[in-house]
N, C-alpha and C positions, 0 to 999 in steps of 0.2 A: 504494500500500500504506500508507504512512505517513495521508495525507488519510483515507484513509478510518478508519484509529485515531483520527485527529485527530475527525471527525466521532462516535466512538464516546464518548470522550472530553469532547466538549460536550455530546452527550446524556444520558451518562451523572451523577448526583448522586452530588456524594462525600460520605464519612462524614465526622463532625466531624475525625477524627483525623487525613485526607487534607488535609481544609484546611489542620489547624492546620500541617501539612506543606508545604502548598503555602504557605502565607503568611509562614511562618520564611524558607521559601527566597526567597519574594520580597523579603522583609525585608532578608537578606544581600547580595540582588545590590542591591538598594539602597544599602547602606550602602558597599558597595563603589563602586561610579557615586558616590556622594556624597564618599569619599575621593580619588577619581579626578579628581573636580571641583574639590574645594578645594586639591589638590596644583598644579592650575594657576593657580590663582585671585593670586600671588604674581605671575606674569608679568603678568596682564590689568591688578593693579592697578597693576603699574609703569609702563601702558604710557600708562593713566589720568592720574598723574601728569603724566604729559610734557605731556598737553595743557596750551597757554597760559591762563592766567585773559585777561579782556578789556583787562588796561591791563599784562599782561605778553609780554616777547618769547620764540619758542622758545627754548632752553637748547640751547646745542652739545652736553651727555651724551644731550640725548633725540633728537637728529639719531642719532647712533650707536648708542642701543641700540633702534632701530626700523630699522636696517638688520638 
């Protein structure tokens, strides 16, 4: 039942005003996934840090905050 709305729906042309519809909404969920992203992005970089440069030893803080 769905699939075939779904097929209805591909075939079908929307009016500019659906777009403009459809493309806020995509917009939103965008922007949301992208808050979603940089909210963790504070962990990945710290975890970045930890790695050793080449004439540096690992750091006993980054042993423990990688457990």
């Amino acid at each position: 039942m769905y699939f075939s709305y779904q097929l209805y729906e591909a075939g079908r042309v929307k009016s500019p005003r659906e777009q403009r519809e459809a493309d806020a909404r995509t917009g939103e969920r965008a922007k949301s996934v992208a808050l979603l992203w940089h909210s963790l992005l504070p962990a990945r970089h710290q975890a970045a840090a930890c790695e050793p440069a080449a004439d540096e030893a690992i750091r006993p803080s980054c042993l423990t905050a990688a457990r």
